[in-house]
N, C-alpha and C positions, 0 to 999 in steps of 0.2 A: 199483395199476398206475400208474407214472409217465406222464405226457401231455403233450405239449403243441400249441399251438394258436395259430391264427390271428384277430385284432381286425380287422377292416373292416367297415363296415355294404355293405347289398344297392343303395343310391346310387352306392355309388364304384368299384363294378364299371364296367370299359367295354360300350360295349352303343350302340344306337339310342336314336332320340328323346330324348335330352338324361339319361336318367337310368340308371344301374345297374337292373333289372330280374329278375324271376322265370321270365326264359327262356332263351335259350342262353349266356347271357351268364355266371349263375347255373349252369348244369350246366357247361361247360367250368371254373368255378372250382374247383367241389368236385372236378374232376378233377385237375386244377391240387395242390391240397389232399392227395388221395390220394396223386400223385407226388411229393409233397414230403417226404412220409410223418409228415403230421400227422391227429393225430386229432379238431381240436375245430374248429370256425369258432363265430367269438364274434360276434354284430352288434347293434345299438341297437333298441332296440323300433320295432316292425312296424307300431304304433299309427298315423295320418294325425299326418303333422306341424301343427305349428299357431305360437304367435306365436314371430317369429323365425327361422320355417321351422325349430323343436325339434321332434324327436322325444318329448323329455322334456315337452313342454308340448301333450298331445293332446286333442280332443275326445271320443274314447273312448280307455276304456281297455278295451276288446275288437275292436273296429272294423279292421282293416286298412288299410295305408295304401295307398288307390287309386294312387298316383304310381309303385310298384312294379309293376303291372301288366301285362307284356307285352305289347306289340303285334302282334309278329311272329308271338305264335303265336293272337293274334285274327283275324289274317290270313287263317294256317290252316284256320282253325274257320269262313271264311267270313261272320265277321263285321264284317269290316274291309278295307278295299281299302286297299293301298299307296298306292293316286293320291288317296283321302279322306286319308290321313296325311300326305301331302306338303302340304297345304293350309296345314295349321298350322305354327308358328314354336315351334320347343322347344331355342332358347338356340345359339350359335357360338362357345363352346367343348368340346372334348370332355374339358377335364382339371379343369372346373365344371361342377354343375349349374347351371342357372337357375332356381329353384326358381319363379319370377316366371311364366316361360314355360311350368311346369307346371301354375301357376294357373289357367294363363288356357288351356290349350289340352285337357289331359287328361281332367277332366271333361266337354266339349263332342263331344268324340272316343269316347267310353267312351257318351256319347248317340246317337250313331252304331252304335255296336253294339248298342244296347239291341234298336233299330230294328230290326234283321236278327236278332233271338232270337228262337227258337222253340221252347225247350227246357224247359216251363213248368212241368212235370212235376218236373223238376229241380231248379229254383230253388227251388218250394214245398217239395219237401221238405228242399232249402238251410236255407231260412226257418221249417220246424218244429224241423228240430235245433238252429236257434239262438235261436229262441225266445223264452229267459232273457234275451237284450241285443239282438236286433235290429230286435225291435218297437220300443223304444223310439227308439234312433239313427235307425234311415230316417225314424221322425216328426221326430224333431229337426232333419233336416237337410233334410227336405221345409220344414219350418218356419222356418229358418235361412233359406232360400232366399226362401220366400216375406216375409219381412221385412227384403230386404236385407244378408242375412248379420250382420243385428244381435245381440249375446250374447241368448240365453234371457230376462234380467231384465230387456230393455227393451221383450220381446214385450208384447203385449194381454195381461189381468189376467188373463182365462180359461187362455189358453198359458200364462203365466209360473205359476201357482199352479197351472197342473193341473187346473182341473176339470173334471168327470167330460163331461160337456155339448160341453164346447169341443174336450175331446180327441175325443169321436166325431162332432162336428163336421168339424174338420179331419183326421180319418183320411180321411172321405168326399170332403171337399174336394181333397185330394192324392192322393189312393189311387194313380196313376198315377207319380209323383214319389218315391211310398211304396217302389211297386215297382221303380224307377228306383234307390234306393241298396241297395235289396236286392241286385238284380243287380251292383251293382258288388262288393256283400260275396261274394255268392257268387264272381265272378270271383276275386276274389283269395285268397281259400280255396280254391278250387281247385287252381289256379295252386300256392301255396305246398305245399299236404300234396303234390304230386309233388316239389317240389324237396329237403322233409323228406324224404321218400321213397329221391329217390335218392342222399341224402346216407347214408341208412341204408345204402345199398348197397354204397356205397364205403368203409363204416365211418369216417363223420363225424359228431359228436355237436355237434347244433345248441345252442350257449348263444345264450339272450339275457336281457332286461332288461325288469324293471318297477320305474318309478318309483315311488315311494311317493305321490305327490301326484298329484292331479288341478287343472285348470287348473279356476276360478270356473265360466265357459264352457264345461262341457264337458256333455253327454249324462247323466256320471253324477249330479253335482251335480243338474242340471235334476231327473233321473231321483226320484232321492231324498233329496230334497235335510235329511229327516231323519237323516244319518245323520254331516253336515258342521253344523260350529260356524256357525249362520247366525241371523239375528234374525228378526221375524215378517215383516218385508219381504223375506226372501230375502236377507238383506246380511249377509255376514261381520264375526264379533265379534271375531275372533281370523283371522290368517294366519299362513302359514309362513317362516322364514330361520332363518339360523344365525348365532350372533356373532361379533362383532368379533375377532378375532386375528393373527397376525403380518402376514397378508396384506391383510387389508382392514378398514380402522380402523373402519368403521361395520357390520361384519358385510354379509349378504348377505340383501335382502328380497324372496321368492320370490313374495310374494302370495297363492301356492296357501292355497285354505281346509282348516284344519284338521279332522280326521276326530273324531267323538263315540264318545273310543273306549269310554266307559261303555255306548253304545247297542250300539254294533257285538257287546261282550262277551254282553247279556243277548240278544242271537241268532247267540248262538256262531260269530260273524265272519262270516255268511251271504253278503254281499256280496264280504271278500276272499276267503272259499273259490270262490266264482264265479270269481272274477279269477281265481288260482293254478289254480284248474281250464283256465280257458281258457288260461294260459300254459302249463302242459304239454300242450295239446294244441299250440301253436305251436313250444315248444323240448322239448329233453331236459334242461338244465338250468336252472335260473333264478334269475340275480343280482338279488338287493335289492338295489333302491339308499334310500341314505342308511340304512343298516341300524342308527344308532344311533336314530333319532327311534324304534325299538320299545321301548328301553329308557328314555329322556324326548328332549320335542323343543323346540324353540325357538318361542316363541310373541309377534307381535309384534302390539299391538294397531293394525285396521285403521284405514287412514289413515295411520299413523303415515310419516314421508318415507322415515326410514333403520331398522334392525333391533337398533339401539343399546341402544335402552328395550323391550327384551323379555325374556321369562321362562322357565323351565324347566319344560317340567311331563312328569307321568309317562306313559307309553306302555303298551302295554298287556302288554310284558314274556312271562314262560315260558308264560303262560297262554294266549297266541296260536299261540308256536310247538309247542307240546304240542296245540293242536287243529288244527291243520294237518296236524301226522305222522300224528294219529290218522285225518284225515279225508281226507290224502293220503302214503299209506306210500310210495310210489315215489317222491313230487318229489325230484328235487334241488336244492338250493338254494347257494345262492355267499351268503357277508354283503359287500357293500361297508361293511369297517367302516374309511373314510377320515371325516375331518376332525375336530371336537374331540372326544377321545375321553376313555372314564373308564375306573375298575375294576370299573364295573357293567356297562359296555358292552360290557367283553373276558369278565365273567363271566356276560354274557346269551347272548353267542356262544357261549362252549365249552359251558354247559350247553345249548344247543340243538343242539349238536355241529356246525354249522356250519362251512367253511371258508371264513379270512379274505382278504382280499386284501393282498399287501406288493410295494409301486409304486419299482422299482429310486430314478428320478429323487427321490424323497423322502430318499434315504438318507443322503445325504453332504451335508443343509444343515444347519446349524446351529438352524432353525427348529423343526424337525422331529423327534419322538423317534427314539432309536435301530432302535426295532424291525424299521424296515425295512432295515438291516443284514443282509447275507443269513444269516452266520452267528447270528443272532438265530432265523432261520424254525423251524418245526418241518412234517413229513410235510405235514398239516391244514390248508395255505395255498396258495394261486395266485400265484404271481409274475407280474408284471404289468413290463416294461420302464417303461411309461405307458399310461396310459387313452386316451382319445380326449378328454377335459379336457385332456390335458396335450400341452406340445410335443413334434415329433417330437425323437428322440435327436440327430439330426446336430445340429437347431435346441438342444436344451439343453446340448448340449456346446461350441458353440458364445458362445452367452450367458452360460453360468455364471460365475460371480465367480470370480476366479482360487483364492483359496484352496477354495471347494468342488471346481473341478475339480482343484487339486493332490491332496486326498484321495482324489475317485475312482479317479483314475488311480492312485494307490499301493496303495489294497486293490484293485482290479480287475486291476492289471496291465497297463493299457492301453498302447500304445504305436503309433505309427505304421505298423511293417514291418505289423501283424494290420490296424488301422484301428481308430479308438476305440470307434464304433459297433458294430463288431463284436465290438471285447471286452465289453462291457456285454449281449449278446446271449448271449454263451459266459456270462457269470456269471450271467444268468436262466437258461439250459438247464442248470448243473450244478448250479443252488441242490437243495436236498432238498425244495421245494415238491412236493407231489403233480402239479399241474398250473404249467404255464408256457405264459402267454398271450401274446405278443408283436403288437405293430403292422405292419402288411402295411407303411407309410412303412419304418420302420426297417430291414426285412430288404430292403427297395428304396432304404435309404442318403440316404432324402429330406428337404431341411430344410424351414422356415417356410412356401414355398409350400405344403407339403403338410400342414400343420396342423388338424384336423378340425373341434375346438370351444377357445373362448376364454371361458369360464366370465366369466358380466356385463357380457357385450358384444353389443353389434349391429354385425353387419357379414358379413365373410365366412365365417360359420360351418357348418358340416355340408356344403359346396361340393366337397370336394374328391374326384375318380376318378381314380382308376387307367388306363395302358393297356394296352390289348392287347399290346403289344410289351413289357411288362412283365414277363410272367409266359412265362418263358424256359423250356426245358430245363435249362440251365446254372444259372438259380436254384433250380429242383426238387430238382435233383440234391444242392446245397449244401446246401441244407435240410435235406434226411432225411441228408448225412452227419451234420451237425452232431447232430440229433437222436436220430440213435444213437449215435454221441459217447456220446451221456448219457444211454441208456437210457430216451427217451424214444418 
């Protein structure tokens, strides 16, 4: 069945207190969605953002990210008085987040309501069914807390090494802190399986995203930290980036510590089937990202400044994704198979039968192979206008070098009387991709200000929302024409 679908994360929704949120804000969009007559909302992992205010750079990778949270309907629940909320400062603009002023306010607020729970019955059993990952995160973050939010590896030797002693020490020591990030997980799990919920209802299929890497800093490393390239001090031997190529002479140095994927294999991926387990409980689908490091990954020895002098090594290939299908027959899965690619990496995709991703804005550079050429595609692919890495359309059409835009414009057919952005839009919804994902910017015709992320930058990234006066009848409308247009 052909589909297609909408790219925004749950930040850029409009909504109160400075951020996109999992309550009314979140139900009027998937309605929005239904009228438009799309089938998919695609958004950025759910994870707690972390350095650079990334989603991609989280302390867990099971954890929910508190900043999503509803207020209004904590409200509700009689957890939360409107005149406690008005206390705090959560940013003045409404078409940015302030990620800053989430820091510093939402946490503090969320203790507030800790305060006025009484629902304890609940939470425990929150806290048995999750078990596997939430024991260990609320210690982390009780502990985080109690060390001045220092990384894990500059904790006291007992913390930082785990031992057995020090951890039932400080379970005892926190216990109440313990129970303090529980409740926020619980909240937000809550919170979200309605909104999964009633996206089901309206016949919306939730994709999102997990990264392949985990930040040095996070929960899981701390957790087990056997399972990552680390030395007997906990210090990485080896990190992650990708090399140098057209775009950037020194390649890209990510830092994230690499995975021992010899270990992971002799306990038949134990750790990513947890993951992928918990990501299909939060999506319907779920995009790999960086989907060639399964096939081999870039490895740059740590310390090193740039990612120039690093190496290939090998991933752990069909032997992963064969125990995944077998160990999760329903997932679906997406490959983002973007950046240096090979014939082992398009032949690690189709033999896991995977669909690829082909990103319109790649197509007509020079830099860049053909393949994403739309008359290239086959059924098995997602068309993709741009990612949330990439500029909106007005903004790439804009800046493109004249001879790339002469080319788009001649295979697309572009012209002024339709609007450029708009034909670029018509050529992802009649590609023969199975699925066509497009950016909520683009079908709202917005440029540079509305730019999501800026791949190896700090600055205004993951900032940008949407507003309520946005999401028209008269956009609805166009939408699901065009969509049926194309038998989508």
């Amino acid at each position: 069945m052909r589909k297609s679908g909408i790219l925004m994360h749950i930040t850029s929704l409009p909504g109160e207190y400075g951020v996109g949120s999992m309550g009314r804000c979140a139900f009027d969009y998937i309605d929005f969605l239904q009228e438009a007559g799309q089938r998919c909302w695609q958004i950025l992992p759910l994870t707690p953002t972390g350095f650079g205010d990334s989603p991609y750079q989280s302390c867990s990778a099971f954890a929910g990210n508190p900043y999503l949270i509803d207020f209004p309907l904590l409200v509700e629940q009689g957890l939360l008085t409107k005149e406690q909320l008005d206390t705090f400062f959560w940013g003045d603009r409404e078409d940015k987040v302030d990620f800053f002023a989430q820091y510093q306010s939402k946490l503090p607020a969320l203790r507030q309501a800790f305060e006025s729970f009484d629902d304890w019955q609940a939470l425990d059993d929150f806290c048995l069914r999750s078990s596997s990952w939430l024991s260990d995160y609320a210690l982390y973050m009780a502990l985080k807390a109690e060390n001045d939010n220092k990384p894990w590896y500059q904790w006291p030797a007992g913390e930082k090494f785990r031992e057995p002693e020090a951890l039932y020490q400080a379970r005892t020591r926190l216990k109440q802190e313990i129970r303090f990030y529980s409740f926020v997980q619980y909240l937000f799990y809550t919170q979200w399986e309605k909104v999964l919920d009633y996206a089901h209802e309206k016949g919306i299929s939730i994709i999102g995203d997990v990264p392949i890497y985990v930040p040095l800093d996070s929960c899981d490393v701390w957790a087990e930290p056997g399972l990552f390239q680390l030395d007997g001090d906990l210090k990485p031997t080896k990190v992650a980036g990708v090399p140098p190529d057209a775009f950037s002479r020194d390649g890209q140095l990510w830092g994230n510590p690499l995975y021992r994927w010899d270990r992971l294999k002799k306990e038949q991926y134990r750790w990513w089937l947890r993951r992928l387990r918990q990501a299909a409980r939060l999506y319907d689908i779920v995009r790999l990202d960086h989907f060639r490091a399964f096939e081999a990954y870039w490895t740059v020895p740590y310390g090193a400044e740039t990612a120039k002098d690093g190496a290939w090594e090998k991933g752990p290939g069909i032997d992963f994704f064969r125990t995944v299908e077998k160990q999760l027959p329903e997932l679906q899965l997406i490959a983002e198979d973007l950046g240096f690619l090979t014939e082992a990496v398009f032949a690690l995709r189709d033999e896991a039968g995977l669909p690829g991703m082909r990103v319109l804005q790649f197509a007509f550079d020079s830099r860049e192979p053909s393949l994403y050429l739309p008359h290239t595609y086959i059924e098995n692919t997602v068309c993709y206008t741009g990612t949330h890495d990439n500029m909106t359309l007005r903004q790439y059409l804009e800046e493109a070098d004249p001879e790339v835009l002469a080319y788009a414009r001649e295979y697309m057919g572009l012209n002024e009387e339709e609007g450029l952005v708009q034909g670029v839009i018509r050529t992802a919804l009649s590609s023969v991709s199975r699925l066509c994902i497009l950016q909520m910017q683009d079908y709202l015709d917005l440029g540079a200000e509305a730019r999501m992320n800026f791949p190896g930058t700090m600055g205004d990234n993951w900032t940008w929302r949407a507003k309520k006066a946005h999401f028209t009848p008269d956009l609805a409308r166009k939408m699901r024409r065009q969509t049926r247009l194309y038998g989508r």
